[in-house]
N, CA, C and O atoms as a CHARMM CRD file, in Angstrom:
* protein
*
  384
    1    1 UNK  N      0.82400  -1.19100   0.00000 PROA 1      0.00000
    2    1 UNK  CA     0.00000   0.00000   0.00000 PROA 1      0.00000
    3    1 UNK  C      0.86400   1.24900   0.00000 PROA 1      0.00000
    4    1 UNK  O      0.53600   2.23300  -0.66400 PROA 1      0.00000
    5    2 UNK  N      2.24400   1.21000   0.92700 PROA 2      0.00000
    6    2 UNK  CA     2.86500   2.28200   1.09600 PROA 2      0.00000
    7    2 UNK  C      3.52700   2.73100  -0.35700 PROA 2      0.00000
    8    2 UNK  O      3.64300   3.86700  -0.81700 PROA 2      0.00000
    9    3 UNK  N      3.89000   1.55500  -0.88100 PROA 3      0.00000
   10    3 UNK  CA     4.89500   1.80000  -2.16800 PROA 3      0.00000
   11    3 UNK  C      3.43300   2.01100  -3.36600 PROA 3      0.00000
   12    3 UNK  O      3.71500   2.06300  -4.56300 PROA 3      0.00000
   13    4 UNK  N      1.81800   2.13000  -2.90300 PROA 4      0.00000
   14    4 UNK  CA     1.36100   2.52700  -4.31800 PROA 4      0.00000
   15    4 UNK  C      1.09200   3.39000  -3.74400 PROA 4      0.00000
   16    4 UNK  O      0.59600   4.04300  -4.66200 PROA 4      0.00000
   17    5 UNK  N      0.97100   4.16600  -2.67100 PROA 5      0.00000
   18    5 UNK  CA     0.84500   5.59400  -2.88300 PROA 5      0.00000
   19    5 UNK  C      2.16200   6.64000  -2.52900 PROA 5      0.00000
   20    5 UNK  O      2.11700   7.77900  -2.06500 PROA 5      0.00000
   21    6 UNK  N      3.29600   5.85300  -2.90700 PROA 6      0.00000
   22    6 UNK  CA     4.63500   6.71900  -3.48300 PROA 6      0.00000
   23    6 UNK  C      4.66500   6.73200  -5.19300 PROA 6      0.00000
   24    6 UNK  O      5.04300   7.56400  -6.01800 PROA 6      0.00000
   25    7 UNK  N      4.19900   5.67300  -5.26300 PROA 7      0.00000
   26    7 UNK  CA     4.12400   5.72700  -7.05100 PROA 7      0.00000
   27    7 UNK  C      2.91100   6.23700  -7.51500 PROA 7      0.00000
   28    7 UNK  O      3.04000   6.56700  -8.69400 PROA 7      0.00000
   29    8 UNK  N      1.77800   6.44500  -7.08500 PROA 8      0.00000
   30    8 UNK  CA     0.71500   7.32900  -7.40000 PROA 8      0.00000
   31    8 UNK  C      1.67800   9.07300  -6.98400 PROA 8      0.00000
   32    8 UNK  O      1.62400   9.88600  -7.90600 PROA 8      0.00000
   33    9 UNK  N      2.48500   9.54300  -5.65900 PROA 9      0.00000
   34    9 UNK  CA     2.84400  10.84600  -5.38300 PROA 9      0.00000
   35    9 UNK  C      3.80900  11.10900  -6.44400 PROA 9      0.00000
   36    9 UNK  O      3.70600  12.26200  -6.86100 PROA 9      0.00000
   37   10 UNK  N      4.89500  10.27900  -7.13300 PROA 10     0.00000
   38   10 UNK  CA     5.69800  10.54200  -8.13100 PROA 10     0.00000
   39   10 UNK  C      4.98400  10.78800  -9.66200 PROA 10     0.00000
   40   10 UNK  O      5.49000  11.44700 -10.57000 PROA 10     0.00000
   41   11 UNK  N      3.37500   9.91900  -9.71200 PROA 11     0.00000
   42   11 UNK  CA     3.21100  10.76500 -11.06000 PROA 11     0.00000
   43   11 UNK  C      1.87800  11.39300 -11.09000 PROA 11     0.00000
   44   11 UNK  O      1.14400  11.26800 -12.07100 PROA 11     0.00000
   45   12 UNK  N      1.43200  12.29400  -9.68800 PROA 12     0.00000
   46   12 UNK  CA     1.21200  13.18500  -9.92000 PROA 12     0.00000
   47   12 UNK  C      1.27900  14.54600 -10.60900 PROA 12     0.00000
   48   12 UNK  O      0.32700  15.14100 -11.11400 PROA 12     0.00000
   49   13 UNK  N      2.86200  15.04200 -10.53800 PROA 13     0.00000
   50   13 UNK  CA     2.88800  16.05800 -11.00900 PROA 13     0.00000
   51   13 UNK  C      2.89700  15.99100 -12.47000 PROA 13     0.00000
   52   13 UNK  O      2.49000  17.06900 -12.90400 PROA 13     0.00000
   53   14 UNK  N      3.19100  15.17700 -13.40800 PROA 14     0.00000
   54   14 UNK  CA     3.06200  14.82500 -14.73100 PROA 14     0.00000
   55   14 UNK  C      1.86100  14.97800 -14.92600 PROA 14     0.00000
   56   14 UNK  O      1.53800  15.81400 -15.76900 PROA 14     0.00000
   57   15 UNK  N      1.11100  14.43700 -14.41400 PROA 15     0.00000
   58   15 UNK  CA    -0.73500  14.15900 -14.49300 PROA 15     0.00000
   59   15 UNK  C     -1.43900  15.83300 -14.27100 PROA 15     0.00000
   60   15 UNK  O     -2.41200  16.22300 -14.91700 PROA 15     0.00000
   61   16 UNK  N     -0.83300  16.53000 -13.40200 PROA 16     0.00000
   62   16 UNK  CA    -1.57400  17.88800 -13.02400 PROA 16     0.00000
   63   16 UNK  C     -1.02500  18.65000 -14.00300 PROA 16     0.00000
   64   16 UNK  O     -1.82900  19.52500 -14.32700 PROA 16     0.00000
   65   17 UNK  N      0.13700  18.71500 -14.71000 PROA 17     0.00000
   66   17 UNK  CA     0.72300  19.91200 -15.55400 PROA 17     0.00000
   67   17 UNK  C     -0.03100  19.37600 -17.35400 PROA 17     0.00000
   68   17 UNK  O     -0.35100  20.10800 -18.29000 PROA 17     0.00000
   69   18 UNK  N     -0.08400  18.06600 -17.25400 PROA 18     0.00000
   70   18 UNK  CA    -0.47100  17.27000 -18.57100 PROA 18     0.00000
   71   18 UNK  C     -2.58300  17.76800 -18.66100 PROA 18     0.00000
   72   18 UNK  O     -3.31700  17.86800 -19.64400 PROA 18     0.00000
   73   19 UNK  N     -2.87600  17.95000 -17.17600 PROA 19     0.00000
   74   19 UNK  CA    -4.20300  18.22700 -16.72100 PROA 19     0.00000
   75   19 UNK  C     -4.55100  19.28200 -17.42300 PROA 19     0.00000
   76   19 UNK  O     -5.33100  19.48500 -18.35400 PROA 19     0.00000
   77   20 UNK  N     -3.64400  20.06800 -16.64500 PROA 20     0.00000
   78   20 UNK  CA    -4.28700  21.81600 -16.80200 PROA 20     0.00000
   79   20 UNK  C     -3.08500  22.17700 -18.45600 PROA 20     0.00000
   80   20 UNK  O     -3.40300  23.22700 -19.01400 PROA 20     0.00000
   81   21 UNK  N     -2.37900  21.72800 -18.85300 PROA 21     0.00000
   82   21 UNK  CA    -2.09500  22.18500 -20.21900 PROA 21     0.00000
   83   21 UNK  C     -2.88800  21.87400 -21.12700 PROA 21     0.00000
   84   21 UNK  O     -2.92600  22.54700 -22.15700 PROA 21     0.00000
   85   22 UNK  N     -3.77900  20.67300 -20.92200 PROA 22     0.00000
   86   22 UNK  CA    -4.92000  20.75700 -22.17600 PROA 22     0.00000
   87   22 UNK  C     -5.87900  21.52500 -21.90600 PROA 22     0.00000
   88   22 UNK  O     -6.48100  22.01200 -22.86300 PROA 22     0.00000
   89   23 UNK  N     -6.21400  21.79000 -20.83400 PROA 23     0.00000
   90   23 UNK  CA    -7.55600  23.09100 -20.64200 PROA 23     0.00000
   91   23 UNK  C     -6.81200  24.23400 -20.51200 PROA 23     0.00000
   92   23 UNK  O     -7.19000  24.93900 -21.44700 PROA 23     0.00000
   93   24 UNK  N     -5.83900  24.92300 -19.79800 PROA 24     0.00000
   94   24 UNK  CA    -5.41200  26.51700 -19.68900 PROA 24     0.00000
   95   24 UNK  C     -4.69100  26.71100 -19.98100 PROA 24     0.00000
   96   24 UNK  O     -4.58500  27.93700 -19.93100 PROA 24     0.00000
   97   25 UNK  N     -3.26300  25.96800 -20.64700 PROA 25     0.00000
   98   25 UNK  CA    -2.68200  26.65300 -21.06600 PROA 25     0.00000
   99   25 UNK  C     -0.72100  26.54300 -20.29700 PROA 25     0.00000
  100   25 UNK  O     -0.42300  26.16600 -19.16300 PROA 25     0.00000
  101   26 UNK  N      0.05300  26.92200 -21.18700 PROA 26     0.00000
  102   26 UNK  CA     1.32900  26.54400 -20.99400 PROA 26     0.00000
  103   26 UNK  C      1.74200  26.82500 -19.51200 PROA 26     0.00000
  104   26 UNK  O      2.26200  26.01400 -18.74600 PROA 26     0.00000
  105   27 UNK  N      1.39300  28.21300 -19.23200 PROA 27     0.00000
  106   27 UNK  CA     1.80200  29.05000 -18.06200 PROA 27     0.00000
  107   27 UNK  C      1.31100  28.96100 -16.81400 PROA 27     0.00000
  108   27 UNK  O      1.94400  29.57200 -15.95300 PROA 27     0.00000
  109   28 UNK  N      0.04600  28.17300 -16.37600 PROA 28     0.00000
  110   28 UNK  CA    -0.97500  27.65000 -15.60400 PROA 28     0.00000
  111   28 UNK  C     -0.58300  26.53400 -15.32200 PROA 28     0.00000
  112   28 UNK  O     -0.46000  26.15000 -14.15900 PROA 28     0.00000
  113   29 UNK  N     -0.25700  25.65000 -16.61000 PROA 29     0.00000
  114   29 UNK  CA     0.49700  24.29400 -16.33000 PROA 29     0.00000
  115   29 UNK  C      1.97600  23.84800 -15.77300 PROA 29     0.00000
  116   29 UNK  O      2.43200  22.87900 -15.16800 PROA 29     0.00000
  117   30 UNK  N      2.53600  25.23100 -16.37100 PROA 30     0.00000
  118   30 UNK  CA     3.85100  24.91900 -15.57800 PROA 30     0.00000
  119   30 UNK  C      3.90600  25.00800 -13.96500 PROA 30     0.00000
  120   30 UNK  O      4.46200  24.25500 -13.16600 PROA 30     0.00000
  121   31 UNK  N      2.91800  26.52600 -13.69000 PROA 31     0.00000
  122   31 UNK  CA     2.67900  26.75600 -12.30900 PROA 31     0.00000
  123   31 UNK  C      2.21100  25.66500 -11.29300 PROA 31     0.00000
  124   31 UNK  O      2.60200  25.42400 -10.15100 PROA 31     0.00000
  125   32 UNK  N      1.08300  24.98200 -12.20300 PROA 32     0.00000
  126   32 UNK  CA     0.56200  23.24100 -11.28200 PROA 32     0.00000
  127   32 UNK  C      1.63500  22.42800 -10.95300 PROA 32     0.00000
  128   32 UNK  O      1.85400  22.19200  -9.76500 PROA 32     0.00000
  129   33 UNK  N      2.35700  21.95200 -11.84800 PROA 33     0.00000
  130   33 UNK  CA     3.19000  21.28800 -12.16300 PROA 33     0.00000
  131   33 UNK  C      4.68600  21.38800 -11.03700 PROA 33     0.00000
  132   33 UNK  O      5.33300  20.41200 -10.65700 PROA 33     0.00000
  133   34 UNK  N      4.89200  22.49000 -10.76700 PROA 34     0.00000
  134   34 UNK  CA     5.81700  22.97200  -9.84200 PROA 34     0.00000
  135   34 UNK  C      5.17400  23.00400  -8.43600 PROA 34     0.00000
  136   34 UNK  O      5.72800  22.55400  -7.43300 PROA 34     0.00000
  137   35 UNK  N      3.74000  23.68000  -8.46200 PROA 35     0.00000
  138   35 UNK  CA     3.27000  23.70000  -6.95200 PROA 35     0.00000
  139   35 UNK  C      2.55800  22.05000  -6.38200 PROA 35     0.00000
  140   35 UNK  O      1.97900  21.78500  -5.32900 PROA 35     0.00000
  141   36 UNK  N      2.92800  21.08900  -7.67300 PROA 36     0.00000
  142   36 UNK  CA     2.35800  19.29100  -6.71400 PROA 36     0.00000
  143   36 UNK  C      4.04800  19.23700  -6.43000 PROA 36     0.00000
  144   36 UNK  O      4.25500  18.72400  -5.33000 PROA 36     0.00000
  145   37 UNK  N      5.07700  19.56000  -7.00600 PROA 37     0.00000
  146   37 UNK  CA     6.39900  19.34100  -7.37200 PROA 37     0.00000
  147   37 UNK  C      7.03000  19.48500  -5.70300 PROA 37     0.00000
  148   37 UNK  O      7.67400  18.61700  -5.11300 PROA 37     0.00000
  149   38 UNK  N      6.60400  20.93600  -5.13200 PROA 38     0.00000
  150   38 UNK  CA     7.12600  21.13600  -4.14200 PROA 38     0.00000
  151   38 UNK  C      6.40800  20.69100  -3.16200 PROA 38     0.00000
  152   38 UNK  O      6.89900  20.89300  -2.05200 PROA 38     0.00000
  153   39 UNK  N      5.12700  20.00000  -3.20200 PROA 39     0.00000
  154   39 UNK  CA     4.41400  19.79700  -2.53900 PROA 39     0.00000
  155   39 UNK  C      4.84600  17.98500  -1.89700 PROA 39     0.00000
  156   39 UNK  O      4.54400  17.55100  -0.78500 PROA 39     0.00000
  157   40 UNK  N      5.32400  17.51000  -2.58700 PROA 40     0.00000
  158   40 UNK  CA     5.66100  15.74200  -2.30000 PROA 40     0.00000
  159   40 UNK  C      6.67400  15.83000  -1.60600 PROA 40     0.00000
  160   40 UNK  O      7.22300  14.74500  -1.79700 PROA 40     0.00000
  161   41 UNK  N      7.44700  16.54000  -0.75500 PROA 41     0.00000
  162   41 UNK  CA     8.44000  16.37800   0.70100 PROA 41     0.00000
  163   41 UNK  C      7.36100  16.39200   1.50900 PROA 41     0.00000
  164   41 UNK  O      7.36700  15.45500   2.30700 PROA 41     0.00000
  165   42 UNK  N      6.17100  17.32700   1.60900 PROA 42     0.00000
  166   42 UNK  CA     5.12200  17.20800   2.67700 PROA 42     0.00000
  167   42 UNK  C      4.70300  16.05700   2.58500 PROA 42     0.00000
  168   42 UNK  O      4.76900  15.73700   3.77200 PROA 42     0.00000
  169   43 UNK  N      4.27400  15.08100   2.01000 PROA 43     0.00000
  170   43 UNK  CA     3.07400  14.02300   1.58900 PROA 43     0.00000
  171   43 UNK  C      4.58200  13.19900   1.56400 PROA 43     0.00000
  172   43 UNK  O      4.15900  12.06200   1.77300 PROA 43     0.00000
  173   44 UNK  N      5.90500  13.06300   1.45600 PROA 44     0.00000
  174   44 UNK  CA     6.52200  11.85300   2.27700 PROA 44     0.00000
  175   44 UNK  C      6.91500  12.18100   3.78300 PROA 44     0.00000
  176   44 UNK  O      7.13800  11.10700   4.34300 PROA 44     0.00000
  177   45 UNK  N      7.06300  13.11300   4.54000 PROA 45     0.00000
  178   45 UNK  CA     6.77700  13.49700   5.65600 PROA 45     0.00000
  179   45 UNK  C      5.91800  12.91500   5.97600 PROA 45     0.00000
  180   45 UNK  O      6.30100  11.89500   6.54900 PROA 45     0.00000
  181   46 UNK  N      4.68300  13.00900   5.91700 PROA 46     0.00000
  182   46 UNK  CA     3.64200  12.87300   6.73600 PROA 46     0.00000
  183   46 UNK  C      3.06700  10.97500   6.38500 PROA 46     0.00000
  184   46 UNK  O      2.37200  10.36700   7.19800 PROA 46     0.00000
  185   47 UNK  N      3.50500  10.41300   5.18100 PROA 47     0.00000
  186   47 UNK  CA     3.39500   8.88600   5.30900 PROA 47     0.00000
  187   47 UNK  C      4.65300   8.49700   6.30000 PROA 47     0.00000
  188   47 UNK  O      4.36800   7.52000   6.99300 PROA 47     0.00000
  189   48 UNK  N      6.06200   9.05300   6.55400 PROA 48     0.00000
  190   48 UNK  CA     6.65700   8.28000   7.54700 PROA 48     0.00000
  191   48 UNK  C      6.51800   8.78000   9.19500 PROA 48     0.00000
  192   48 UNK  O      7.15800   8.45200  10.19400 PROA 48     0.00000
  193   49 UNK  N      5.23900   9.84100   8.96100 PROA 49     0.00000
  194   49 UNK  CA     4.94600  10.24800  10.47800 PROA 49     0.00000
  195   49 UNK  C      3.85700   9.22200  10.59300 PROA 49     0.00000
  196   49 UNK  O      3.57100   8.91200  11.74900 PROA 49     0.00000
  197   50 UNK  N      3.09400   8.54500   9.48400 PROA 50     0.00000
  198   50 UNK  CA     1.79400   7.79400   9.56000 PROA 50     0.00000
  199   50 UNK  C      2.57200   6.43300   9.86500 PROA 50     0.00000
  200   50 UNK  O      2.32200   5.86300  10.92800 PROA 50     0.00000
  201   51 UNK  N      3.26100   6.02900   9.21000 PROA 51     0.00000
  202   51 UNK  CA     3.87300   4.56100   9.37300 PROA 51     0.00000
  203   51 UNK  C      5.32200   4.78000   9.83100 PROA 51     0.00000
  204   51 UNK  O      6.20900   4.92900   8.99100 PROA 51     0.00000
  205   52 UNK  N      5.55800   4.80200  11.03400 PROA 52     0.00000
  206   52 UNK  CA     7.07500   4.75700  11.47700 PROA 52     0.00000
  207   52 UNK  C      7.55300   3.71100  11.15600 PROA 52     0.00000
  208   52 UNK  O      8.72600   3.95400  10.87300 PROA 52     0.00000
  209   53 UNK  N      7.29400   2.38700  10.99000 PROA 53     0.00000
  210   53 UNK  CA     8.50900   1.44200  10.34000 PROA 53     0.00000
  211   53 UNK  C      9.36300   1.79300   9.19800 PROA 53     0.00000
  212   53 UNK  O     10.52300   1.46200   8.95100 PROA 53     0.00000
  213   54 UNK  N      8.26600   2.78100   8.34500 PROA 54     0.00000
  214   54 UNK  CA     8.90700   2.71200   7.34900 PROA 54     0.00000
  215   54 UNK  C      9.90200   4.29400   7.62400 PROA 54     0.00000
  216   54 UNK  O     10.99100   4.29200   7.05100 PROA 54     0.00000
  217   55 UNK  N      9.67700   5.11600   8.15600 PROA 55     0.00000
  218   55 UNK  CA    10.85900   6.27900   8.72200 PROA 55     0.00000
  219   55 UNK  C     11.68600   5.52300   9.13800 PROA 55     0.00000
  220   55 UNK  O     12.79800   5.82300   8.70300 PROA 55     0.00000
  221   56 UNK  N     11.68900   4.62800   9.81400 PROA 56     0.00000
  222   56 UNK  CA    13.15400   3.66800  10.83300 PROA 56     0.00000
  223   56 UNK  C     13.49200   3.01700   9.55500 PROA 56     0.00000
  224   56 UNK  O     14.58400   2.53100   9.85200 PROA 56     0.00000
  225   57 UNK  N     13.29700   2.71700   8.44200 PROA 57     0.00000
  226   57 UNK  CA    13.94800   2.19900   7.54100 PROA 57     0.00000
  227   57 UNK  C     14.53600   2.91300   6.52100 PROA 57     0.00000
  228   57 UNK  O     15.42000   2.50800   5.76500 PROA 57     0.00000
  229   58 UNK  N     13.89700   4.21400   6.53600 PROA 58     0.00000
  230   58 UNK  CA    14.84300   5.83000   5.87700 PROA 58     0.00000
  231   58 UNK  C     16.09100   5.96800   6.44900 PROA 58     0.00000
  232   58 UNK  O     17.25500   5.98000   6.04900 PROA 58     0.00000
  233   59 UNK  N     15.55100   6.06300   7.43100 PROA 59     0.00000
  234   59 UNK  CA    16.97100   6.29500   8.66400 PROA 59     0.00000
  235   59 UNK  C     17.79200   5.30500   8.26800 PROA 59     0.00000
  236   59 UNK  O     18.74500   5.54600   7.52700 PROA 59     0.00000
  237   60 UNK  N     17.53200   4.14500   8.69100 PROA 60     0.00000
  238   60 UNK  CA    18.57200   3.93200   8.24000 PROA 60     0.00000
  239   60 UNK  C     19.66300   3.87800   7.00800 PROA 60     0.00000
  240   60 UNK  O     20.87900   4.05700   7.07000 PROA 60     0.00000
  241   61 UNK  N     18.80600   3.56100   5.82300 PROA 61     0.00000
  242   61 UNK  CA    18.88500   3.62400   4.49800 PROA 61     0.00000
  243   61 UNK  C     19.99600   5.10800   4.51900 PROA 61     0.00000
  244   61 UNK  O     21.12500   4.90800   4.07000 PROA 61     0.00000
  245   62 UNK  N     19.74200   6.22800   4.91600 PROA 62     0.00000
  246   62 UNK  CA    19.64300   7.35800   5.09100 PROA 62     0.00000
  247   62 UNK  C     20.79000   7.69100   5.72300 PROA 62     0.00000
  248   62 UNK  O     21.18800   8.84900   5.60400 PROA 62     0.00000
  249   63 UNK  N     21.47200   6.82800   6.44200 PROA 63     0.00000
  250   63 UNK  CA    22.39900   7.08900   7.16400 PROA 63     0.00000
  251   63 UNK  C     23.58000   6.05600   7.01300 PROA 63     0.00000
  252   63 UNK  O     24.69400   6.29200   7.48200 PROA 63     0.00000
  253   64 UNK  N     23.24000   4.76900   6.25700 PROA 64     0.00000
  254   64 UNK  CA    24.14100   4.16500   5.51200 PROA 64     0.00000
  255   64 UNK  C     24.82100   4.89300   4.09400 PROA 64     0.00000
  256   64 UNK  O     25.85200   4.55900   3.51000 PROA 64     0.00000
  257   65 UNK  N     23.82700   6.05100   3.74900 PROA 65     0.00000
  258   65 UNK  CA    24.38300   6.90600   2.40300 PROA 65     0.00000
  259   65 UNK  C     25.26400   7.87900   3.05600 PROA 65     0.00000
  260   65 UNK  O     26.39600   8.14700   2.65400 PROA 65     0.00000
  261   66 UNK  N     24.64700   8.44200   4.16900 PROA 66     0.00000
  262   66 UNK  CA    25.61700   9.44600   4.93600 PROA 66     0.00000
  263   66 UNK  C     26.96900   8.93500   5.24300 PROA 66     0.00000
  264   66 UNK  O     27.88000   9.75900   5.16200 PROA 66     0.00000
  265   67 UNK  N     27.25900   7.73800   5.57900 PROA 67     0.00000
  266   67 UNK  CA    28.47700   7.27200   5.83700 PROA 67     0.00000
  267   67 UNK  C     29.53300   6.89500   4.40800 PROA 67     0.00000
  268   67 UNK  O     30.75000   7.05800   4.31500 PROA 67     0.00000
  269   68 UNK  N     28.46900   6.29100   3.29200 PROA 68     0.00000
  270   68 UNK  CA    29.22100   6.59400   2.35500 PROA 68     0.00000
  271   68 UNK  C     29.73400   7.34500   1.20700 PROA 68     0.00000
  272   68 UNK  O     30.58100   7.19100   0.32700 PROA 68     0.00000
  273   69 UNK  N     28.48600   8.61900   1.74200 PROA 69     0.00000
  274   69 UNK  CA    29.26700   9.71100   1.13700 PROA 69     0.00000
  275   69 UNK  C     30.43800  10.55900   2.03500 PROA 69     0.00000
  276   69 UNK  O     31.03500  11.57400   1.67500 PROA 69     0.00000
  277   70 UNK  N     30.57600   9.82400   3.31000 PROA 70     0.00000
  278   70 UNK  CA    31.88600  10.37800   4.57700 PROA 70     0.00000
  279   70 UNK  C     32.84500  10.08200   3.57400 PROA 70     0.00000
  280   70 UNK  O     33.54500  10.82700   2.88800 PROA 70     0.00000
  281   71 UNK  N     32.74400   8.90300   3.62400 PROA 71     0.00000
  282   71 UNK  CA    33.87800   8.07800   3.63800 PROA 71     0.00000
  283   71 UNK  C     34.76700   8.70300   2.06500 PROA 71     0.00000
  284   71 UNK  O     35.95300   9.01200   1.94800 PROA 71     0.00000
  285   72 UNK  N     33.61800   8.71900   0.98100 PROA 72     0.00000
  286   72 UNK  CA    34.08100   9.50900  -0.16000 PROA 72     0.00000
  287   72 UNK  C     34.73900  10.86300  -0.54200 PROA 72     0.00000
  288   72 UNK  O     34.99100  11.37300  -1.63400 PROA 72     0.00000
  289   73 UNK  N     34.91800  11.24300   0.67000 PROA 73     0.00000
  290   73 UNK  CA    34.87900  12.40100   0.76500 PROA 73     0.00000
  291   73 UNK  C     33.91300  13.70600   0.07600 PROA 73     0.00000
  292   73 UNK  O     34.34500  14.71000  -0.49000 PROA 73     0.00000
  293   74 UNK  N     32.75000  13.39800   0.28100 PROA 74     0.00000
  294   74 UNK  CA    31.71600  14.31500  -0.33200 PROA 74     0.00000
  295   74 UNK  C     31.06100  14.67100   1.04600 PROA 74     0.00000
  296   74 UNK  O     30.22600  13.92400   1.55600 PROA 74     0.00000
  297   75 UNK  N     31.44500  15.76300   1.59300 PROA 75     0.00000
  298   75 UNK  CA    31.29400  15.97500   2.95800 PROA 75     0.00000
  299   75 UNK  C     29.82000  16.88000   2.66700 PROA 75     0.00000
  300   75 UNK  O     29.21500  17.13600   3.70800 PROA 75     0.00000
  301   76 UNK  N     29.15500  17.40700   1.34800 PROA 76     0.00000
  302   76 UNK  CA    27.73600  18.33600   1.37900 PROA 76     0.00000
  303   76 UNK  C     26.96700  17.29900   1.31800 PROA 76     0.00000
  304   76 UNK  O     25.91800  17.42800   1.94900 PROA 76     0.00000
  305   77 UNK  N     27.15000  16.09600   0.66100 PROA 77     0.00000
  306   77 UNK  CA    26.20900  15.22800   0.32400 PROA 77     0.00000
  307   77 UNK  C     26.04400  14.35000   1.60400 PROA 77     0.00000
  308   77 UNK  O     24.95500  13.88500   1.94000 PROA 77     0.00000
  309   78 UNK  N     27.22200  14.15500   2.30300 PROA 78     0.00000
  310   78 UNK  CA    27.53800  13.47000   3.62700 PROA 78     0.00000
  311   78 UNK  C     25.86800  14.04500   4.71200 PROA 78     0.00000
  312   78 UNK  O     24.91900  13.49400   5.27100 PROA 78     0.00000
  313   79 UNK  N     26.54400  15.87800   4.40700 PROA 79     0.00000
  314   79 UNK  CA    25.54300  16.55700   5.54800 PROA 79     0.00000
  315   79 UNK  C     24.28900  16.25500   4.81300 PROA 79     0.00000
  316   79 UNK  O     23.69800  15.51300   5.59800 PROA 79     0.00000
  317   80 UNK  N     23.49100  16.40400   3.69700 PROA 80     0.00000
  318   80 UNK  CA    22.41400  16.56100   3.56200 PROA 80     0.00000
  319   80 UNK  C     21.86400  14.86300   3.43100 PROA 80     0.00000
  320   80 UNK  O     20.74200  14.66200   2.96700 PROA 80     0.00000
  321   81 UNK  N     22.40200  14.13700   3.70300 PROA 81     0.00000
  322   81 UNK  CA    21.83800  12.46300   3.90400 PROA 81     0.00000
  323   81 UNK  C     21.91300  12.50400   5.43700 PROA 81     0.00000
  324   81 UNK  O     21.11400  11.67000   5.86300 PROA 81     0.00000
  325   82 UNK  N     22.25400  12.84200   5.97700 PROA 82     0.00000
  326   82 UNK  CA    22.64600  13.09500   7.80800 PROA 82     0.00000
  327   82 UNK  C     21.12800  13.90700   7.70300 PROA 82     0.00000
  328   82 UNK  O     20.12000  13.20400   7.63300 PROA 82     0.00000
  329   83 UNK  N     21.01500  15.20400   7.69500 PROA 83     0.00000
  330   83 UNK  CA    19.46800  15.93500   7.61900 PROA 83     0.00000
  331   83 UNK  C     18.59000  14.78900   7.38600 PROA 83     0.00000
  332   83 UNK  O     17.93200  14.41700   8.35800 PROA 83     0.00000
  333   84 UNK  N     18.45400  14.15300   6.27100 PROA 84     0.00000
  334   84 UNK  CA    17.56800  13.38800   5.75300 PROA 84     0.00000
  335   84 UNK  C     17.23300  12.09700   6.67000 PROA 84     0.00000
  336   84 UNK  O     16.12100  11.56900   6.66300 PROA 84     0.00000
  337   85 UNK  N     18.38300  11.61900   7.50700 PROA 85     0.00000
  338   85 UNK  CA    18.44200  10.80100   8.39200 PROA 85     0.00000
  339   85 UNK  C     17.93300  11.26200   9.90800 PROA 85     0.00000
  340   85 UNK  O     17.49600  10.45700  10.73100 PROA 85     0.00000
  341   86 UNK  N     18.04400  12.49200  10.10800 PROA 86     0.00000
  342   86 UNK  CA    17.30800  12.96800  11.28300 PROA 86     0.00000
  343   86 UNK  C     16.26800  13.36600  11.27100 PROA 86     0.00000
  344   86 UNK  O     15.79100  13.40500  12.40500 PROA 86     0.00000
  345   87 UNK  N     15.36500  13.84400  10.20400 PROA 87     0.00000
  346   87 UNK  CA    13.80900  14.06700   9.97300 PROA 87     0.00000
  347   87 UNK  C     13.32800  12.83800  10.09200 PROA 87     0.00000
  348   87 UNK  O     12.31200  12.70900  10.77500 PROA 87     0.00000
  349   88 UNK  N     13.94000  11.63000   9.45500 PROA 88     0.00000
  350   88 UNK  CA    13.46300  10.36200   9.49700 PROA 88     0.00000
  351   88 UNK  C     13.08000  10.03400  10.61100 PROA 88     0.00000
  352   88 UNK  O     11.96500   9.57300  10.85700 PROA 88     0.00000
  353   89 UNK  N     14.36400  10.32800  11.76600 PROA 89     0.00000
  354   89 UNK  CA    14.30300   9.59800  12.78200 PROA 89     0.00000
  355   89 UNK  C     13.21900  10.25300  13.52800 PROA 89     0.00000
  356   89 UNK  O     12.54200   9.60000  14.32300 PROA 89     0.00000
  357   90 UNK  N     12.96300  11.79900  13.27300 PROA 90     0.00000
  358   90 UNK  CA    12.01900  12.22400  13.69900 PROA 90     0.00000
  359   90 UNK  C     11.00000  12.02200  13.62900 PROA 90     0.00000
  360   90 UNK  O     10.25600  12.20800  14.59200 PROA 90     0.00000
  361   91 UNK  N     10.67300  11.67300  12.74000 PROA 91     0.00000
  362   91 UNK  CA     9.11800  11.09400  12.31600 PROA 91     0.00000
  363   91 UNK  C      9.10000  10.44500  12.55700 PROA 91     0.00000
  364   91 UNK  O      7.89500  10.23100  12.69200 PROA 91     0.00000
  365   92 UNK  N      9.73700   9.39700  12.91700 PROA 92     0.00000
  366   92 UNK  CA     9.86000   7.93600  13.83400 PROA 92     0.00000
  367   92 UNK  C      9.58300   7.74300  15.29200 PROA 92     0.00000
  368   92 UNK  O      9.29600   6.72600  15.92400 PROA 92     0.00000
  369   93 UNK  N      9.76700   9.16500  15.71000 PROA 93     0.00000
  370   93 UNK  CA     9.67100   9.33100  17.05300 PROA 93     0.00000
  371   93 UNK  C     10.62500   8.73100  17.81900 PROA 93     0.00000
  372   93 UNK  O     10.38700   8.09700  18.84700 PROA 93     0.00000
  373   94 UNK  N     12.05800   8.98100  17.18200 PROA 94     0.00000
  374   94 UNK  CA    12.98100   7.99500  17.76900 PROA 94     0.00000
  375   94 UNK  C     13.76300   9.21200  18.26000 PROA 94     0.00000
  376   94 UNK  O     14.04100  10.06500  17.41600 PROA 94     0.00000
  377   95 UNK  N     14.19700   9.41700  19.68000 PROA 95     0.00000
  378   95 UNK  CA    14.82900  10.50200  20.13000 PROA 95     0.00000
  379   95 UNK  C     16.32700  10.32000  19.93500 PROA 95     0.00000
  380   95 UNK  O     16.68900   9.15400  20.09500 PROA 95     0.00000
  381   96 UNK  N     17.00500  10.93500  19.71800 PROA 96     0.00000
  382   96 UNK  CA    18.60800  10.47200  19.25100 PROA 96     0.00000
  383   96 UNK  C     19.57600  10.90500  20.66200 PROA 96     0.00000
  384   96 UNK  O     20.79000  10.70400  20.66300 PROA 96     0.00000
């Protein structure tokens, strides 16, 4: 269930810009298209605040990338998989 409504949130925004470009128009559609775009960090937020197993499995996921982008020396990509690993854990309700 979790993985069809990540694959229903990924082709949303195709579907809303493909929506509104056959009725209004290029400039309306791009605008849809960008505002479902920025909108799917909220709507995976809030499925791993709904199902914490699956946040404890970001995390980790999440923090096995953080270590191997350490180790690579890609120390921005390091920090922003570390972020990504602590919202997780947050939504997990896992106190660190």
């Amino acid at each position: 269930m979790i993985l069809a409504l990540l694959l229903a949130a990924a082709l949303v925004p195709g579907a809303a810009t493909a929506w509104t470009l056959r009725h209004r128009g290029w400039a309306l559609a791009c605008a849809a298209g960008a505002a479902v775009t920025i909108s799917l960090p909220g709507l995976a937020v809030s499925v791993l605040v709904l199902f914490p197993p699956l946040g404890l499995a970001a995390a980790l996921a999440c923090t096995i990338a953080a270590l191997r982008a350490y180790d690579d020396g890609r120390v921005w990509a390091g920090t922003a998989w570390t972020a990504a690993a602590a919202l997780a854990f947050t939504c997990a309700a896992v106190t660190l």
